[in-house]
C-alpha positions in Angstrom: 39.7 0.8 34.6 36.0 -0.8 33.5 36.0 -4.1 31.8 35.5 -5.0 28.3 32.1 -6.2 29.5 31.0 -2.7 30.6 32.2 -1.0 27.8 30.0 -3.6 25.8 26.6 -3.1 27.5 27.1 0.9 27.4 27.5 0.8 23.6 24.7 -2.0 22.9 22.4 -0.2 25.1 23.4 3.4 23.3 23.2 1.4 19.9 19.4 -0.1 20.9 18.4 3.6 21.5 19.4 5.3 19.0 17.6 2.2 16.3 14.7 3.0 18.1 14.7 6.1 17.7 15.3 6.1 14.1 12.6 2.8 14.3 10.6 5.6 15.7 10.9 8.0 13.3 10.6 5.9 9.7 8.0 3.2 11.0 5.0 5.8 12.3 3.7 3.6 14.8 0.5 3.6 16.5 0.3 5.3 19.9 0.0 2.3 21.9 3.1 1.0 20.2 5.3 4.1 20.4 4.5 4.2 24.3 5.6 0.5 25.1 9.0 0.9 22.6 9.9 4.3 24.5 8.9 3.0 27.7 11.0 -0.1 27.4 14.0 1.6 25.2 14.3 4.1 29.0 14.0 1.6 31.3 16.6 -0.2 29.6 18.8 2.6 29.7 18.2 3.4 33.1 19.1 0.1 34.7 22.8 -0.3 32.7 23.4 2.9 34.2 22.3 2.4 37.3 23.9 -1.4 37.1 27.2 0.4 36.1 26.7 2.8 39.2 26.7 -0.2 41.8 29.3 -1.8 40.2 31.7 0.8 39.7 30.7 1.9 43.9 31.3 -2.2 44.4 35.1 -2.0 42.7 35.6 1.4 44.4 34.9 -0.2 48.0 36.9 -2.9 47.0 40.2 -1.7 45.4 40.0 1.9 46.1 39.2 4.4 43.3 41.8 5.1 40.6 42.8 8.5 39.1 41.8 8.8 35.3 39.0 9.2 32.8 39.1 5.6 31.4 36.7 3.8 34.2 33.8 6.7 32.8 34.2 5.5 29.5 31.0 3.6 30.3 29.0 6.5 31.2 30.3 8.6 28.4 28.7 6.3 26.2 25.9 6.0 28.1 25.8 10.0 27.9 25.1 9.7 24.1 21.6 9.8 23.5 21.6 12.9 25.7 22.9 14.0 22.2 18.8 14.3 21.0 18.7 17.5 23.5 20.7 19.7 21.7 18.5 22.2 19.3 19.3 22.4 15.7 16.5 24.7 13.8 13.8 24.2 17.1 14.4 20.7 17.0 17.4 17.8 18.0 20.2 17.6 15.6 19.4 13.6 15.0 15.6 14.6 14.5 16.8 17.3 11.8 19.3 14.8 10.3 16.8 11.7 10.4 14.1 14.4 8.3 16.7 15.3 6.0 16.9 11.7 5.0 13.4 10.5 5.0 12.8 13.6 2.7 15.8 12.4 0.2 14.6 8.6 0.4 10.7 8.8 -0.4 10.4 12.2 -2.3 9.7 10.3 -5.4 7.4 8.0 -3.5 5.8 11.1 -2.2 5.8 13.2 -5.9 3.8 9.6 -7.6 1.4 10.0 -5.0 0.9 13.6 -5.4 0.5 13.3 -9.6 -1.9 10.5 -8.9 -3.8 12.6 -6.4 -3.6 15.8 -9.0 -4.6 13.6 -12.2 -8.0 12.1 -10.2 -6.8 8.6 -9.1 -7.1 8.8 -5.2 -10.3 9.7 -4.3 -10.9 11.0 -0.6 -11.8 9.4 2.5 -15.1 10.9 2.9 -16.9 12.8 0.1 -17.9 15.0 2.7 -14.4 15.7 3.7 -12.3 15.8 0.0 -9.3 17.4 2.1 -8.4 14.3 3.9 -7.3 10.9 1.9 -5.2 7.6 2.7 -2.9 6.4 0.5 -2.6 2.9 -0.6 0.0 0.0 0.5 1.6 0.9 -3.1 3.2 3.8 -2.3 4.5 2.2 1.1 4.5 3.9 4.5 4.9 7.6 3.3 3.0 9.7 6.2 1.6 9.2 9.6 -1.8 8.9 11.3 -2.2 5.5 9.1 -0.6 7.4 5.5 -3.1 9.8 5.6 -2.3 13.0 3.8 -4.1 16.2 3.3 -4.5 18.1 0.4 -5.7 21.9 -0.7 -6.9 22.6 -3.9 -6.2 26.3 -4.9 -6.4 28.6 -7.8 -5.3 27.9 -11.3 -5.2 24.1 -10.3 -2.6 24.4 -8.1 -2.5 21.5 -5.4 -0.8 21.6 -1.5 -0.2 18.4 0.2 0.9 17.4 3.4 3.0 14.4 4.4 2.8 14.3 8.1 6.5 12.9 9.5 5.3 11.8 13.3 1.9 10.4 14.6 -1.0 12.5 15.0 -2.1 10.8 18.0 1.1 11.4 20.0 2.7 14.6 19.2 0.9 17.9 20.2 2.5 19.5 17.3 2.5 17.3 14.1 5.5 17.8 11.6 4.9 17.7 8.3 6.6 17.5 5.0 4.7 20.2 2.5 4.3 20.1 -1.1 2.7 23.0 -2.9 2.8 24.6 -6.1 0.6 27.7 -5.0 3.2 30.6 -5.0 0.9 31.9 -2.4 0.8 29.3 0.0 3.9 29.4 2.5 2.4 33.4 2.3 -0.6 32.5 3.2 0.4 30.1 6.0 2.6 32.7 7.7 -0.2 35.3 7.8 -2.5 32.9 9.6 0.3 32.2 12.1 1.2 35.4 12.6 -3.1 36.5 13.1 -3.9 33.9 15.2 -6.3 31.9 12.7 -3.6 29.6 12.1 -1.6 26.9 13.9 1.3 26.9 11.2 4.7 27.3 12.5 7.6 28.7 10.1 8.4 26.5 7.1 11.8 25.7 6.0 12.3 24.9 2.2 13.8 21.7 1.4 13.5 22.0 -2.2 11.9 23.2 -5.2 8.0 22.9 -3.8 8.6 21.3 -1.2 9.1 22.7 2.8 9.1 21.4 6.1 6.9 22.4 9.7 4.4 22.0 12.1 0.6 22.6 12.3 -1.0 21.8 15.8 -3.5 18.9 16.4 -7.3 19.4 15.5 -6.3 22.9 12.9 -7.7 22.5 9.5 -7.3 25.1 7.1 -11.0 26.5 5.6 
């Protein structure tokens, strides 16, 4: 039977993983700081179970091994993040979850910024470059690659914006949270994808306006 002490460092370790992750998902770090948090989260991980291996091989040697399911408790637990494998709409079940919740907590954040980016108020990056603009420590952390955002301009002053959920600089494939008003858009995208001049993947609709995919690195529409 595995002590109280095991069970405890299986489930503080699980719990530490699973924070990061979600730290991970809401915080957009930089690419230097996603690599040391994943790199330490892992090796954390790793050594509880491979500390629970030698010990549970130490108490086996010892008192013999007992019939049951009880001393793999530990390792059940352990077993949990394994939990960010299983597919749910071509990604994890926690990573669909986690979206679903970022888009409910900062849509509002995310609709001031796009009125104040229709109406004039954010001006772009780079004159040279009016698809591209950061947003300002007002509207808090509401996109990666430092809050950037881009934004399309189409007919009948119709405006498309996209949030982008994960880092540029460390995903091949950046998702993205979409806002468009163009009834032409999502029909637009899914041409391109389905040509070859695009690097769009499906979009799912989260709501009135607003959908959810992923464009590949360096693609920017014409």
């Amino acid at each position: 039977m595995p002590r109280p002490r095991e069970l405890h460092v299986a489930s503080i370790t699980v719990l530490i993983f699973y924070l990061s992750y979600v730290a991970l998902y809401f915080a957009r770090f930089s690419f230097y700081e996603i690599v040391i948090l994943i790199s330490l989260v892992v090796l954390l991980w790793g050594v509880v179970i491979v500390g629970l291996i030698f010990m549970r091989l130490l108490q086996w040697r010892r008192y013999g091994r007992r019939k049951g399911w009880r001393e793999w408790r530990p390792f059940v637990i352990l077993a949990l993040p394994l939990l960010l494998l299983i597919p749910c709409q071509k990604q994890s079940c926690v990573t669909t979850l986690l979206q679903q919740i970022d888009f409910t907590l900062y849509r509002e954040a995310r609709e001031a910024a796009i009125e104040a980016i229709r109406e004039g108020e954010l001006p772009p990056d780079d004159p040279a470059h009016p698809n591209y603009i950061t947003l300002p420590e007002r509207y808090g952390n509401l996109s990666g690659n430092d809050n950037k955002v881009t934004v399309t301009r189409g007919p009948n002053h119709t405006l498309t914006v996209d949030f982008f959920i994960s880092n540029r600089e460390f995903d091949v494939y950046t998702r993205s949270f979409c806002y468009t008003d163009d009834p032409d858009e999502m029909a637009t995208r899914e041409h391109m994808r389905q040509e070859g001049s695009g690097s769009y993947f499906p979009m799912q609709k989260f709501a009135d306006h607003w959908y959810s995919g992923e464009a590949k690195h360096g693609y920017d529409r014409p």
